[in-house]
N, CA, C and O atoms as CSV, one atom per row, in Angstrom:
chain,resi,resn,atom,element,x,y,z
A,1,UNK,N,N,0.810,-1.184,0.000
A,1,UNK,CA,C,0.000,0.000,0.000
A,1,UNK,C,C,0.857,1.254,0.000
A,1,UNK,O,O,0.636,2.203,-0.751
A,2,UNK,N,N,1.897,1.205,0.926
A,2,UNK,CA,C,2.900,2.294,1.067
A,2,UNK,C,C,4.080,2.610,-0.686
A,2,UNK,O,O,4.643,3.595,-1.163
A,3,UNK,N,N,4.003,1.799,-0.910
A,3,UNK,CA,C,4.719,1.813,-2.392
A,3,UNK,C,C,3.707,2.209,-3.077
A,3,UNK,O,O,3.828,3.376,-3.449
A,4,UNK,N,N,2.606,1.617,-3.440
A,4,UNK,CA,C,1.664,2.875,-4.648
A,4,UNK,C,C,1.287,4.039,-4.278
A,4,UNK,O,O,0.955,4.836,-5.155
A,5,UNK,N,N,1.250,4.355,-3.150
A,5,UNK,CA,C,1.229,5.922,-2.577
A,5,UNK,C,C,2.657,6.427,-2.901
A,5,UNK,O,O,2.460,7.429,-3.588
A,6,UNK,N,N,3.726,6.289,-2.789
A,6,UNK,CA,C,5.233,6.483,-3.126
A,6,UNK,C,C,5.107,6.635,-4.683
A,6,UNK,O,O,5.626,7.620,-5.208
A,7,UNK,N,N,4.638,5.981,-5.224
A,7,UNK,CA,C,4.807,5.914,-6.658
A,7,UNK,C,C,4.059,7.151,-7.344
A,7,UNK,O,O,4.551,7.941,-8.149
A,8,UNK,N,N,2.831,7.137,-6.869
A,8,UNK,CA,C,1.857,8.317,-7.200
A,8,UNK,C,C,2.794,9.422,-6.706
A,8,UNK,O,O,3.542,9.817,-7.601
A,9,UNK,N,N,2.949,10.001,-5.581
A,9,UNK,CA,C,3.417,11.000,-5.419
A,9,UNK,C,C,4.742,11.598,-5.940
A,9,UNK,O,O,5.151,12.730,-5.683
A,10,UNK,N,N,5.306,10.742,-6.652
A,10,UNK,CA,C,6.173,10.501,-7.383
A,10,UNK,C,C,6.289,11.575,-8.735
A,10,UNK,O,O,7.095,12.479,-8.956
A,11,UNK,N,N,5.089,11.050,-9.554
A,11,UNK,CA,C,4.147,10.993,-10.529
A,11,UNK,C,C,4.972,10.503,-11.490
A,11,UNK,O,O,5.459,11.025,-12.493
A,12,UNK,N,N,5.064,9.245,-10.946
A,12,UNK,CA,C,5.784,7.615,-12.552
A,12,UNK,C,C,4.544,7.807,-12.791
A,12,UNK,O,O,4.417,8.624,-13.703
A,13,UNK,N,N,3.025,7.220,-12.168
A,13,UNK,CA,C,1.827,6.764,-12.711
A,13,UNK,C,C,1.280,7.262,-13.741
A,13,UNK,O,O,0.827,6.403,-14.498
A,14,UNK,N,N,1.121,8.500,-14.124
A,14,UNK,CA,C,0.330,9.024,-15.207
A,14,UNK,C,C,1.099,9.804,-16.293
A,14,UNK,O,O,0.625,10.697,-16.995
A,15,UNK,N,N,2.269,9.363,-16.321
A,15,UNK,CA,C,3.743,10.510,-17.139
A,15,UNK,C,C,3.539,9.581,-18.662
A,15,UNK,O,O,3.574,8.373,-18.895
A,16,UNK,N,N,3.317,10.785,-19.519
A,16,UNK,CA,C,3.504,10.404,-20.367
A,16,UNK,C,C,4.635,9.435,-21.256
A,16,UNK,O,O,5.787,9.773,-20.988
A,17,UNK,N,N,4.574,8.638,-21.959
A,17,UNK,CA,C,5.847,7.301,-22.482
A,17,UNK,C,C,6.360,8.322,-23.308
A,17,UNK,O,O,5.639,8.780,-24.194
A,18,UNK,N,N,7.907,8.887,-23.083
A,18,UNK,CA,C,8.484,9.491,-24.146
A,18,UNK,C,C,9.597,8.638,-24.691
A,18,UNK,O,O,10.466,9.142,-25.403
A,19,UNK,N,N,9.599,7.662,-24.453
A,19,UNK,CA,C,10.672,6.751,-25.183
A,19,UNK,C,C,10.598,6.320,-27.029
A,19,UNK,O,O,11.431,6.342,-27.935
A,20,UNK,N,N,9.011,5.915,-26.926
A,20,UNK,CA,C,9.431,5.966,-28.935
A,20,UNK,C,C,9.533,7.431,-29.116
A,20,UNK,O,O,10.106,7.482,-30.205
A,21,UNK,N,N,9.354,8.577,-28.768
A,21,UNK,CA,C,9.705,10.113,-29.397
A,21,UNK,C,C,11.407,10.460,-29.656
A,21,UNK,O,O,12.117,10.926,-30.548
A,22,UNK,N,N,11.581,9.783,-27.948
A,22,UNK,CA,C,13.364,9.953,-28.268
A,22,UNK,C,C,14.291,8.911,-28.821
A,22,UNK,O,O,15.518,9.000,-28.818
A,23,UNK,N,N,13.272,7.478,-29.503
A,23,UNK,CA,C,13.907,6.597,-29.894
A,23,UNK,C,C,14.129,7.239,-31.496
A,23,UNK,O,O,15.054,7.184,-32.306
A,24,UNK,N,N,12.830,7.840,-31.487
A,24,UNK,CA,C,12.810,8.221,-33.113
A,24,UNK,C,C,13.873,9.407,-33.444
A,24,UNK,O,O,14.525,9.296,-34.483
A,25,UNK,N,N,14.074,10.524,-32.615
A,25,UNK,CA,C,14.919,11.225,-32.598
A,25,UNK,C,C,16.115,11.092,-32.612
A,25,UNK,O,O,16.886,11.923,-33.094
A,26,UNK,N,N,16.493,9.875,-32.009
A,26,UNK,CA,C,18.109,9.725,-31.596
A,26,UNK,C,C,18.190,8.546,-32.727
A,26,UNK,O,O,19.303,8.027,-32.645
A,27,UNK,N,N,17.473,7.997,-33.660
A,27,UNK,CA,C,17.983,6.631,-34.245
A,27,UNK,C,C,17.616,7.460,-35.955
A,27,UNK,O,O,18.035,7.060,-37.042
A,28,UNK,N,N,16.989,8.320,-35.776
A,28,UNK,CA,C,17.102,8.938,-37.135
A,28,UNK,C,C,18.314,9.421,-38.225
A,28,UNK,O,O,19.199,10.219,-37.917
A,29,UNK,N,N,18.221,8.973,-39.159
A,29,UNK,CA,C,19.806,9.050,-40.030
A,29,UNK,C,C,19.631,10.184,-40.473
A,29,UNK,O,O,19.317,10.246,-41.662
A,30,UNK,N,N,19.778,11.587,-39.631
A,30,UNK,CA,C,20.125,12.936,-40.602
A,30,UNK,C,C,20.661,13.915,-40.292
A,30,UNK,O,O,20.379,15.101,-40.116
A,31,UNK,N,N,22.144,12.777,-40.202
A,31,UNK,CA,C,23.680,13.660,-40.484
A,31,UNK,C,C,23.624,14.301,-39.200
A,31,UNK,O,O,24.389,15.204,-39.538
A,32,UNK,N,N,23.377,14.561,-38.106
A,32,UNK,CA,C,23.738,14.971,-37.135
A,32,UNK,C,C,24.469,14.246,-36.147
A,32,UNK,O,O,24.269,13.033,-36.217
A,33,UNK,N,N,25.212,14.592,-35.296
A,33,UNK,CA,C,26.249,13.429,-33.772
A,33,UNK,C,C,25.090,13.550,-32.622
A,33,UNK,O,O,24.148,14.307,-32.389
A,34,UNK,N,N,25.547,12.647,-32.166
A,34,UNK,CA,C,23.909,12.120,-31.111
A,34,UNK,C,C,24.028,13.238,-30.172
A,34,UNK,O,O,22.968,13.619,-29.676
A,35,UNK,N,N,25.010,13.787,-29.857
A,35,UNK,CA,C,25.096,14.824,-28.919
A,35,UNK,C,C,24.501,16.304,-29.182
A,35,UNK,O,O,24.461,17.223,-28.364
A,36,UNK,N,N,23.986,16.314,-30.708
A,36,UNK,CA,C,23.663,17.751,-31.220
A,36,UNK,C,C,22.131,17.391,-31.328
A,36,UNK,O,O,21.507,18.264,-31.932
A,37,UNK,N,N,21.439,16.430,-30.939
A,37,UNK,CA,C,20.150,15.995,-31.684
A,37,UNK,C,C,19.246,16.474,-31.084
A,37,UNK,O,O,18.165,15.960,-31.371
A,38,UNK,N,N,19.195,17.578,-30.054
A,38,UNK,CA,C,18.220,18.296,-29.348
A,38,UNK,C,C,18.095,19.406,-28.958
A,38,UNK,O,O,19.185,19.795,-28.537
A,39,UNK,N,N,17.204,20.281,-28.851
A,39,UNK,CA,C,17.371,22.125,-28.959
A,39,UNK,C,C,18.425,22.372,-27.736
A,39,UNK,O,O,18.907,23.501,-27.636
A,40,UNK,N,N,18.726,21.566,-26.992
A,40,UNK,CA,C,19.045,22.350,-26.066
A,40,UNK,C,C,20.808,21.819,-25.805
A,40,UNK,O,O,21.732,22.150,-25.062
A,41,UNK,N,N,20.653,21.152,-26.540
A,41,UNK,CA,C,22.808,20.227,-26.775
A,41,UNK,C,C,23.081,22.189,-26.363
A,41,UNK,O,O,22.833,22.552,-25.213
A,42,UNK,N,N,23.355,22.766,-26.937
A,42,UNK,CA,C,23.928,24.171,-27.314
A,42,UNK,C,C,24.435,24.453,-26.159
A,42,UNK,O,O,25.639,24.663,-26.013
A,43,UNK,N,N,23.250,24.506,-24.840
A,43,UNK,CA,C,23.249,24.837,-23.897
A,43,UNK,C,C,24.606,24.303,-22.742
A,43,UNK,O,O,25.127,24.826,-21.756
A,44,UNK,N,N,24.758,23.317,-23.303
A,44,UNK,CA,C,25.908,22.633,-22.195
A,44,UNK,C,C,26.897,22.647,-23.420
A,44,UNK,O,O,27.965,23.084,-22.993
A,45,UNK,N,N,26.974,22.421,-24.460
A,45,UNK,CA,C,28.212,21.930,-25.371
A,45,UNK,C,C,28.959,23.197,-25.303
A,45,UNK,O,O,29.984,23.217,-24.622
A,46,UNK,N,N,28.454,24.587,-26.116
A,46,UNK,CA,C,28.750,25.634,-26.007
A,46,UNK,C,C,29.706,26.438,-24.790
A,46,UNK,O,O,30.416,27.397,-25.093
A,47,UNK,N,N,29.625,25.952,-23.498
A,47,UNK,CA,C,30.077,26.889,-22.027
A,47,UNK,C,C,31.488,25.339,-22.049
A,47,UNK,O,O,32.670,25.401,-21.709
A,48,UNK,N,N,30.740,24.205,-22.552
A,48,UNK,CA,C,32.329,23.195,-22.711
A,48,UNK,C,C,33.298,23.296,-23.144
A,48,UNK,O,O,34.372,23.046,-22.597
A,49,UNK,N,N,32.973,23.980,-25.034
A,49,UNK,CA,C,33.621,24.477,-25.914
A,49,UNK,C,C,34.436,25.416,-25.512
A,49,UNK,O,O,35.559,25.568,-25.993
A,50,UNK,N,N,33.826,26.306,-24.370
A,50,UNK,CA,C,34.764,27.487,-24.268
A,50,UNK,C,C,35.832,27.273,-23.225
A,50,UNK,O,O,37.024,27.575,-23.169
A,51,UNK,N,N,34.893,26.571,-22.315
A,51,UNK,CA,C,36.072,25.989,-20.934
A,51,UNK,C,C,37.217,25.249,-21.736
A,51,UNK,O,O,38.355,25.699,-21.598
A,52,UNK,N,N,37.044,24.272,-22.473
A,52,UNK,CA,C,38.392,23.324,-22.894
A,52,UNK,C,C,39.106,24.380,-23.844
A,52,UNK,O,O,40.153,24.774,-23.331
A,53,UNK,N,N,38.930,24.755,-24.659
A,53,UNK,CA,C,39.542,25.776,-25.232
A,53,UNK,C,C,40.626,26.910,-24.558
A,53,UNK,O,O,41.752,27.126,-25.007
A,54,UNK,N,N,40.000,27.603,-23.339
A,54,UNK,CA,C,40.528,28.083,-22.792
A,54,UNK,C,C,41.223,28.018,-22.022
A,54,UNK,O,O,41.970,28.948,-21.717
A,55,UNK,N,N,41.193,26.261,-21.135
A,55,UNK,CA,C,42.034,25.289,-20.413
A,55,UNK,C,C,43.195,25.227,-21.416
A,55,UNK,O,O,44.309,25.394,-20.919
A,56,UNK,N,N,43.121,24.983,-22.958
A,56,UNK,CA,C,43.936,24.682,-24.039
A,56,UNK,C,C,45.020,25.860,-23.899
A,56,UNK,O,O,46.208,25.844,-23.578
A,57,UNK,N,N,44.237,26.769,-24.225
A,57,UNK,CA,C,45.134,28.235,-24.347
A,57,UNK,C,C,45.834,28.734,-23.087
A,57,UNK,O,O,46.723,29.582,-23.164
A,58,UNK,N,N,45.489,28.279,-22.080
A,58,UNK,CA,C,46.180,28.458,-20.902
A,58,UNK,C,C,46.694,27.809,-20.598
A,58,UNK,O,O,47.520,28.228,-19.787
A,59,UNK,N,N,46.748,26.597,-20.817
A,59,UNK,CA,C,48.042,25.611,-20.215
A,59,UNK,C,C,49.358,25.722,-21.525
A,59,UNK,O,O,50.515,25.419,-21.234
A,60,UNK,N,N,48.970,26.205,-22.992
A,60,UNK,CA,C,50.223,26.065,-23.592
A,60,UNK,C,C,51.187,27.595,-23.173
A,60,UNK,O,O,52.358,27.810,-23.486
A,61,UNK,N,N,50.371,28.396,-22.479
A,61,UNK,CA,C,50.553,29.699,-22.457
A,61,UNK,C,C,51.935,29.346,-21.344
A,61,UNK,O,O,53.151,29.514,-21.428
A,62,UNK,N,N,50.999,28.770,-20.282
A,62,UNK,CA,C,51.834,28.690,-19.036
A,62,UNK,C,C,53.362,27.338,-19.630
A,62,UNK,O,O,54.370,27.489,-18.940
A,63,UNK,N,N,53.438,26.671,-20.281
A,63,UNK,CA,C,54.020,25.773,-21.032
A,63,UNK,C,C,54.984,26.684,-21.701
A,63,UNK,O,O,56.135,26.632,-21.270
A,64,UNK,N,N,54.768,27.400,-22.543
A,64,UNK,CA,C,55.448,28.731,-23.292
A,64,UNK,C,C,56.656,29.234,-22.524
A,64,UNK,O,O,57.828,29.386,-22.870
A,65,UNK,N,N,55.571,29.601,-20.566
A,65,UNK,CA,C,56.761,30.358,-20.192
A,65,UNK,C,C,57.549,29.750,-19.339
A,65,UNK,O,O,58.477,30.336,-18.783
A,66,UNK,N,N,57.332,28.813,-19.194
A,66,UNK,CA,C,58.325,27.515,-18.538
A,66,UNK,C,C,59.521,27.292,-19.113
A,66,UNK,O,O,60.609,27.183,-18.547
A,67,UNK,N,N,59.228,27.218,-20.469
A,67,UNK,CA,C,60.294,26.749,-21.530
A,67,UNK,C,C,61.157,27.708,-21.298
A,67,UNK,O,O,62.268,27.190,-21.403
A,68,UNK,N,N,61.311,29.348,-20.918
A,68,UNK,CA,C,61.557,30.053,-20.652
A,68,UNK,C,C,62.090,30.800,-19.406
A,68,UNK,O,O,62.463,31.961,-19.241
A,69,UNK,N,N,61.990,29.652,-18.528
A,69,UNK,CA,C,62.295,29.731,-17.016
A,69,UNK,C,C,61.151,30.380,-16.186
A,69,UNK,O,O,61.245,30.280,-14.963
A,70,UNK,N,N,60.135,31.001,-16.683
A,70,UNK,CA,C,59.223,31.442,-16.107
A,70,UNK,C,C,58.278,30.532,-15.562
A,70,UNK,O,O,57.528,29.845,-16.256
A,71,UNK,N,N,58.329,30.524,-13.758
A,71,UNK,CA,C,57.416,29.642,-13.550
A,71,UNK,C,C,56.317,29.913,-12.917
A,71,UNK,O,O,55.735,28.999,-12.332
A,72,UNK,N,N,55.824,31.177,-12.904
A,72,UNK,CA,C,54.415,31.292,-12.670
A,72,UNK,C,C,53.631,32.068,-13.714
A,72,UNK,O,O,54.314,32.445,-14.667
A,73,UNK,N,N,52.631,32.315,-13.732
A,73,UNK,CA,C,51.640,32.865,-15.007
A,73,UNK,C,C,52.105,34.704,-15.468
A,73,UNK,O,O,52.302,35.414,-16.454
A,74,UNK,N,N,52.092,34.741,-14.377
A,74,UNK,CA,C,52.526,36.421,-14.517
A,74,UNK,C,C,53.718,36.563,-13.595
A,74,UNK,O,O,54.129,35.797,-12.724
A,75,UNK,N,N,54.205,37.835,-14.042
A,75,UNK,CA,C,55.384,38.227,-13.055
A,75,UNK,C,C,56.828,38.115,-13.181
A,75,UNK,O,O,57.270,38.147,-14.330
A,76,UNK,N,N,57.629,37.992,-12.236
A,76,UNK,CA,C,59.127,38.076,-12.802
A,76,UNK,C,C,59.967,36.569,-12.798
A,76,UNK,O,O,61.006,36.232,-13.365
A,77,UNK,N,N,59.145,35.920,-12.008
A,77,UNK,CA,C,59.591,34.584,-11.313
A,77,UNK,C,C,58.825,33.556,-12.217
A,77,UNK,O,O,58.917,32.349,-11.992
């Protein structure tokens, strides 16, 4: 009794089945990477794109001045 009250309040019981919508979406052949296949990929890929990029550009930066004896980011040392 305590589990279908759990479940309801939940709300598993009356949620619509979105599994064939996103089966059809994600198994569809048109040219897109499974990671772009929804309005909202942008939202997280985009702030990734910029973090690794900028992890990129800053670690060859700091790499740069190593080679150089410089061992901190800024400064004389």
């Amino acid at each position: 009794m305590v589990s279908r009250t759990v479940s309801r309040m939940a709300g598993f019981v009356y949620r619509e089945n979105r599994v064939p919508y996103y089966q059809r979406l994600y198994q569809a052949h048109d040219g897109k990477r499974q990671w772009w296949k929804t309005e909202r990929s942008g939202y997280i890929l985009y702030p990734y794109f910029f973090l690794l990029g900028t992890g990129g550009i800053l670690t060859f930066y700091g790499l740069g001045r190593a080679v150089f004896g410089k061992k901190t980011f800024f400064g004389k040392n």
